[in-house]
C-alpha positions as a printed Julia matrix, in Angstrom:
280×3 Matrix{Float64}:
 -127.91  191.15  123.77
 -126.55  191.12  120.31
 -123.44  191.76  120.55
 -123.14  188.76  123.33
 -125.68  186.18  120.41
 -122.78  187.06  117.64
 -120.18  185.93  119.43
 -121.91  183.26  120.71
 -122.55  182.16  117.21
 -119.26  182.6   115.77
 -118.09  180.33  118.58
 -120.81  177.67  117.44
 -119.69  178.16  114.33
 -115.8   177.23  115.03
 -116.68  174.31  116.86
 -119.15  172.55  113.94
 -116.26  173.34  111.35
 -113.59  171.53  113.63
 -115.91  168.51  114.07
 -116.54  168.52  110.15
 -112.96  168.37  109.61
 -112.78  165.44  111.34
 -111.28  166.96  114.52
 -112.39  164.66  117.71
 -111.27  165.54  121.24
 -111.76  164.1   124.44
 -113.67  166.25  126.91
 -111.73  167.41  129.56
 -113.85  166.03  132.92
 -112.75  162.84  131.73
 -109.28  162.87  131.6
 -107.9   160.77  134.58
 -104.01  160.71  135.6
 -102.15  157.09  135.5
 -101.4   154.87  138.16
 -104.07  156.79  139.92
 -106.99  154.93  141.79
 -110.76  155.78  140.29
 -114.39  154.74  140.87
 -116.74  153.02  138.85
 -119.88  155.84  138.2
 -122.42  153.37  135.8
 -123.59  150.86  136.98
 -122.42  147.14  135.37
 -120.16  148.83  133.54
 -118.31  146.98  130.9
 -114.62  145.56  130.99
 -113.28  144.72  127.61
 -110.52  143.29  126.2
 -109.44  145.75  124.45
 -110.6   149.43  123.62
 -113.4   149.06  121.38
 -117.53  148.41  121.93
 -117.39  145.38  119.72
 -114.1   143.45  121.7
 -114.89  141.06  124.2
 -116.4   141.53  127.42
 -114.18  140.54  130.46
 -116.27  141.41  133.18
 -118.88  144.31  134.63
 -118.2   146.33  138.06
 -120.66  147.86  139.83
 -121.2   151.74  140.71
 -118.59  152.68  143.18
 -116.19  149.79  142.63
 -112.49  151.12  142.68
 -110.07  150.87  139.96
 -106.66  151.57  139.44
 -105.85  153.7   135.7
 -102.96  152.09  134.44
 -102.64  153.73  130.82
 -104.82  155.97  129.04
 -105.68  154.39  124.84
 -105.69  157.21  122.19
 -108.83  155.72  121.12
 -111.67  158.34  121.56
 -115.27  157.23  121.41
 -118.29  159.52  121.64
 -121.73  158.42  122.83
 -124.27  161.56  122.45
 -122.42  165.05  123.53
 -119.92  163.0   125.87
 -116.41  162.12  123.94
 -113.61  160.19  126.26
 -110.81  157.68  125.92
 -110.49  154.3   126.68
 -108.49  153.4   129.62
 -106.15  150.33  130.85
 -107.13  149.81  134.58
 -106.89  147.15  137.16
 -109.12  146.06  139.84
 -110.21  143.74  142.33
 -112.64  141.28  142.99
 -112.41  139.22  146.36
 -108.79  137.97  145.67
 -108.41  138.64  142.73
 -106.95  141.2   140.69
 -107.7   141.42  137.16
 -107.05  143.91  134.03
 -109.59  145.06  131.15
 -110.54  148.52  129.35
 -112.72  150.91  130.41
 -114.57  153.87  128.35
 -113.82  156.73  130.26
 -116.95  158.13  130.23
 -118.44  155.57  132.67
 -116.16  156.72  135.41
 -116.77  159.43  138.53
 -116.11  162.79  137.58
 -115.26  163.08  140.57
 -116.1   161.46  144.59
 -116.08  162.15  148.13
 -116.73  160.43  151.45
 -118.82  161.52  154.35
 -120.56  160.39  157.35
 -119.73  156.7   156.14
 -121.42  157.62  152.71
 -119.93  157.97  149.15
 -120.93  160.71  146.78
 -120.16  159.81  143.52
 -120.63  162.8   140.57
 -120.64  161.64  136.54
 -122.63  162.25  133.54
 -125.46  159.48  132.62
 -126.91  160.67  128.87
 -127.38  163.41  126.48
 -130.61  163.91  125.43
 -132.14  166.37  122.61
 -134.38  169.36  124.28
 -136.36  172.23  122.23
 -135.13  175.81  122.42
 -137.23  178.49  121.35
 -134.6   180.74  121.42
 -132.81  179.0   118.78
 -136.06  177.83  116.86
 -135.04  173.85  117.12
 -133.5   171.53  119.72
 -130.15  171.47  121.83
 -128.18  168.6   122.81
 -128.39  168.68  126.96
 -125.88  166.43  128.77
 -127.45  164.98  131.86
 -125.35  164.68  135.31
 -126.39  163.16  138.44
 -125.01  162.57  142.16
 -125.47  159.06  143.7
 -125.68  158.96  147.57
 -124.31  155.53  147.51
 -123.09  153.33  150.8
 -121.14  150.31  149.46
 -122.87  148.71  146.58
 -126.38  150.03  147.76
 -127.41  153.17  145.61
 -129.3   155.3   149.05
 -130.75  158.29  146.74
 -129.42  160.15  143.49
 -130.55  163.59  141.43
 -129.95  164.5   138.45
 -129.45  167.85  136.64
 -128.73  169.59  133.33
 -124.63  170.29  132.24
 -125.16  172.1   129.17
 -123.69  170.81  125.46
 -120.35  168.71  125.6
 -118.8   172.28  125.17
 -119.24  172.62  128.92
 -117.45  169.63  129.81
 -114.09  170.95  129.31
 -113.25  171.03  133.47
 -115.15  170.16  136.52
 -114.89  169.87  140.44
 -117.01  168.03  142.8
 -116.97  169.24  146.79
 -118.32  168.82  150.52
 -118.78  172.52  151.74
 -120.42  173.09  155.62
 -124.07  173.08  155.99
 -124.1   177.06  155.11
 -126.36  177.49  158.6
 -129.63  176.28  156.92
 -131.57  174.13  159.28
 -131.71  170.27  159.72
 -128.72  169.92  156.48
 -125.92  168.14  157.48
 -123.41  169.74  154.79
 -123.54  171.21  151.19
 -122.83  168.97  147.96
 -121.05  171.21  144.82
 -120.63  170.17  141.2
 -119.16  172.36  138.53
 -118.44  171.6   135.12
 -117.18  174.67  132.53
 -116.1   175.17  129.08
 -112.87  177.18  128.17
 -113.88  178.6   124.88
 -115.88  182.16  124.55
 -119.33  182.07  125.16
 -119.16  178.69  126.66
 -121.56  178.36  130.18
 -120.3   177.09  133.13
 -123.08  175.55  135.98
 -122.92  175.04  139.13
 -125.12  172.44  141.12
 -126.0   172.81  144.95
 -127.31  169.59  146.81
 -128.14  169.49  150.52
 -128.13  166.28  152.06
 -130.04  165.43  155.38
 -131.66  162.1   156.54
 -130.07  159.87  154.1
 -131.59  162.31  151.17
 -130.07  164.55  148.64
 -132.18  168.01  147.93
 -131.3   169.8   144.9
 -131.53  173.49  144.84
 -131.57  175.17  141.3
 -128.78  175.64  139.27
 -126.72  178.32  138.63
 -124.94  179.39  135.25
 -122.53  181.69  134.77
 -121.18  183.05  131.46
 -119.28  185.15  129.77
 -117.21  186.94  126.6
 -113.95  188.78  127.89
 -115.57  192.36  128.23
 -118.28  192.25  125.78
 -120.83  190.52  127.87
 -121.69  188.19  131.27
 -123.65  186.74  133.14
 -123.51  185.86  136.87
 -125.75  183.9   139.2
 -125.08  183.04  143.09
 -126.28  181.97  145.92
 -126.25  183.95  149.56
 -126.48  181.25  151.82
 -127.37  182.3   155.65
 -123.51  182.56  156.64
 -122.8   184.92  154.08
 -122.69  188.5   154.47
 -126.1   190.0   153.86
 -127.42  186.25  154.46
 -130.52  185.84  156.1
 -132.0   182.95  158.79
 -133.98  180.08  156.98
 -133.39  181.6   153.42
 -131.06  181.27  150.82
 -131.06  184.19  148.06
 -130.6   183.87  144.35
 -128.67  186.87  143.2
 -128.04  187.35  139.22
 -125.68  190.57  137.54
 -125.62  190.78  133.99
 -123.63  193.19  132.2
 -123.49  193.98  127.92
 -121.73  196.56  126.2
 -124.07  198.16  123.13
 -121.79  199.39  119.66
 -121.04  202.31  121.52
 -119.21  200.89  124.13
 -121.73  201.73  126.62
 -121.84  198.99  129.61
 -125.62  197.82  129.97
 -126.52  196.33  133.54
 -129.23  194.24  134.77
 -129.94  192.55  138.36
 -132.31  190.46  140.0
 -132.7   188.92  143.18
 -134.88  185.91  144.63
 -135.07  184.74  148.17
 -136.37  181.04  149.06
 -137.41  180.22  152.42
 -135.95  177.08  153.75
 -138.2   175.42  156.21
 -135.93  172.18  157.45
 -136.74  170.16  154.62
 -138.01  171.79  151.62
 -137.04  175.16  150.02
 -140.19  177.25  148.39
 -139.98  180.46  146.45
 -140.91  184.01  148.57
């Protein structure tokens, strides 16, 4: 595990020195192509008149209202561990179509339609959690998934994304039901970093009767061939799936100072009953 904590370190390291030389980025989630339509992830969010939190406010749209992204500002502005730009956009209201700026950090990560619901993915707050590890606290970036049809939020969950570090790229997607029992189909959310070290995670939510059912995350990371860590899920379509059980497999590998690869594996199986998943 040491080799895998220095690197990890030096990687921490890099990052605090950029942001102390004044170097500010925009995470990656949140960059959204022109003239392309968007969605509205925070509720009442803010319209302004131009791309600052003192101008004036326009207007506030609702979660799931569309937009259109008409230009993307230079102007960055972080809020916790999530950093994005303003954005031109355009939208409408009955008849009318008006124009404002939008932080882009208020808008769906990504969105998808099914069985006459949207799904809406986005991150909602960073908040400060202890690690032991690390004798002191981390700053967590919380996501969530809104089950949303029209303006009427139906159900949402939320779920850990790691430091703003992980937000560098991230996909949201409708997979089948997997074969597990009274689930209509599979929710996925991914968000990942691209520097060394960096964890991605990858969130599972099965919805059925109008509900979203989170299973627990998975997080994969690694360093080039110096150290990783794996975690997946064998749903009961998979090869060596089973009926009404999904397993958690995890493979972790380290190589020690003399180049000798370490290996570790575990495996948990949770019993999925129609509507609630409990450990074996």
């Amino acid at each position: 595990m040491k080799p895998f904590i220095t690197v990890l370190f030096l990687c921490i390291i890099q990052l605090f020195s950029a942001q102390e030389e004044g170097y500010e980025y925009a995470n990656g989630i949140f960059q959204f192509e022109e003239n392309k339509t968007q969605k509205i992830f925070t509720n009442f969010t803010r319209i302004r008149q131009s791309p600052n939190v003192n101008a004036q406010i326009l207007d506030s749209l609702q979660t799931n209202q569309q937009i259109l992204i008409l230009k993307q500002d230079e102007t960055i502005l972080k809020l916790g561990e999530r950093r994005a730009n303003w954005y031109k956009i355009s939208y409408q209201k009955g008849d009318k179509t008006s124009e404002g700026y939008v932080w882009g950090g208020n808008l769906c990560v990504g969105y998808r339609t099914k069985n006459g619901y949207d799904f809406l993915f986005g991150l909602t707050k960073t908040i400060s959690k202890k690690n032991p590890e690390f004798n002191g606290a981390i700053q967590q970036n919380i996501a969530a998934i809104k089950m949303v049809e029209g303006n009427t939020l139906i159900d949402e969950i939320s779920f850990d994304t790691g430091s703003g570090e992980s937000l560098s790229y991230g996909t949201f997607n409708i997979e089948s039901n997997h074969k597990l029992k009274n689930v209509e189909f599979t929710l996925k959310a991914m968000v990942s970093g691209e520097a060394c070290g960096i964890a991605s995670y990858d969130q599972y939510i099965l919805v059925k009767d109008k509900k979203m059912i989170a299973l627990p995350q998975l997080m994969n990371v690694g360093d080039a061939d110096v150290y990783y860590h794996s975690e997946k899920f064998i749903f009961p379509k998979d090869k060596g799936g089973i009926p009404n059980a999904f397993i958690f497999k995890m493979e972790e590998m380290e190589r020690d100072e003399k180049d000798r690869e370490k290996k570790k594996n575990a495996s948990k199986t949770y019993l999925w009953n129609g509507d609630s998943c409990r450990l074996k």
